[in-house]
Residue, then its C-alpha position, 0 to 999 in steps of 0.5 A: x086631578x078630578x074632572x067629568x071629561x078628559x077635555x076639563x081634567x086637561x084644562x085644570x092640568x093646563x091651569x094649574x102648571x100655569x100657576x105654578x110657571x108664574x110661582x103662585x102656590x094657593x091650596x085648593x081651599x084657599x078661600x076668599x074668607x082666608x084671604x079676607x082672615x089674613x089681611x086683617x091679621x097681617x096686612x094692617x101693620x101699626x094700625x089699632x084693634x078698633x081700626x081692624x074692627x071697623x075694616x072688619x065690619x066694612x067688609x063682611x056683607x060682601x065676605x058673606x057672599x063670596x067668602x066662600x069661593x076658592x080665591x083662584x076661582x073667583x071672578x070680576x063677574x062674581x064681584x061684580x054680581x056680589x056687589x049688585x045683590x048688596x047694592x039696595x042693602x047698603x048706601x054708595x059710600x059702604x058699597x066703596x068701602x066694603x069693595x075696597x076691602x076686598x081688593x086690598x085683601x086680594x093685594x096682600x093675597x097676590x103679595x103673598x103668591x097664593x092668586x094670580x090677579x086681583x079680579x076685584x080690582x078690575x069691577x067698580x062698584x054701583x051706586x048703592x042706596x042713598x046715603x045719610x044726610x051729610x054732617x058738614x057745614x055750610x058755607x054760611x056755618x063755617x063763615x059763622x063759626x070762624x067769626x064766633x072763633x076771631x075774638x071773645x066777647x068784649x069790644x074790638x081789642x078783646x083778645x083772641x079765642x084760644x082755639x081760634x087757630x085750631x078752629x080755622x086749620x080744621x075748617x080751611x085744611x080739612x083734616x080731622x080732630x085727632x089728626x090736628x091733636x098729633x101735629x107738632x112743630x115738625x110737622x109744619x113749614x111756616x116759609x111754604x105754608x104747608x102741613x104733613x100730616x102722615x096718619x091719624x092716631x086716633x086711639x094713641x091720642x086720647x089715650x095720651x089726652x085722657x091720661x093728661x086729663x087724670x093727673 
């Protein structure tokens, strides 16, 4: 143990047998890249490669900053400032996203005992630039859509568009595609009116929908 004055070598002392009381056991290099590395090796179970790729994406602008800070050593402040610096770079939306990460892969740190506390979690982030305008339909598209969506062509007794259901439980649940393509039987209760759905699959899902489409 290192220090310019008794005074700090004594508080490093003190820091580091605090550590150790409450079973933390960081290296000294452990840094926040490290720790960013190993949540997206081990702390995304089950979820897909582009999936891991996107969190990736998501969280490097701020890894870039703070990466290399000793994990132990990092503060509300210094996210706090990373998030201030990225915020006329990046829209509201990718400040969450990417401050998200962070405090998820600090989670599965303290999981790990190697930080005592998660400081990111302790910041919210600013309001960053103004984002792309919103895809969803209005009001009046969603009435037009579901009336296009009632019946084809014909008259009065024409039957149904067969993805008539499909178009109202997408506008009315708000679920996406993919998670719409997975649902089975199972997962609605026709007596409650209600629909479970776990997780999208997206990548398993066109993969089975594209094998279908060869045959």
């Amino acid at each position: 143990m290192t220090g310019k004055t008794k005074a700090e070598v004594r508080r490093k002392l003190k820091e580091l047998h605090a550590d150790l009381d409450i079973g933390v056991q960081s290296p000294a290099d452990y840094t926040v890249n490290a720790a960013v590395e190993d949540w997206l090796s081990d702390g995304l179970p089950g979820r897909s490669e582009r999936t891991v790729e996107l969190y990736r994406d998501a969280v490097q602008r701020l890894a870039d900053v703070l990466g290399g800070k000793q994990l132990r050593k990092l503060t509300a402040g210094d996210v706090r400032a990373a998030l201030a610096g990225l915020s006329e770079q990046l829209s509201t939306r990718s400040l969450q996203i990417s401050h998200n990460c962070l405090v998820r892969a600090i989670r599965h740190a303290e999981a790990s005992d190697l930080v005592v506390r998660n400081v990111a979690a302790l910041v919210r982030p600013p309001a960053g630039r103004e984002g792309r305008p919103s895809k969803a339909l209005t009001v009046d598209q969603a009435r037009a859509l579901l009336q296009a969506a009632a019946a084809r062509p014909g008259g009065r007794d024409a039957e149904p568009f067969r993805l008539h259901a499909y178009v109202v439980l997408l506008l009315t649940t708000g679920i996406r595609p993919e998670e719409a393509w997975a649902l089975s039987w199972d997962h609605l209760d026709l007596q409650a009116g209600t629909i479970a759905v776990w997780r999208s699959d997206r990548a398993g899902v066109i993969q089975r929908l594209l094998g279908r489409a060869g045959r």
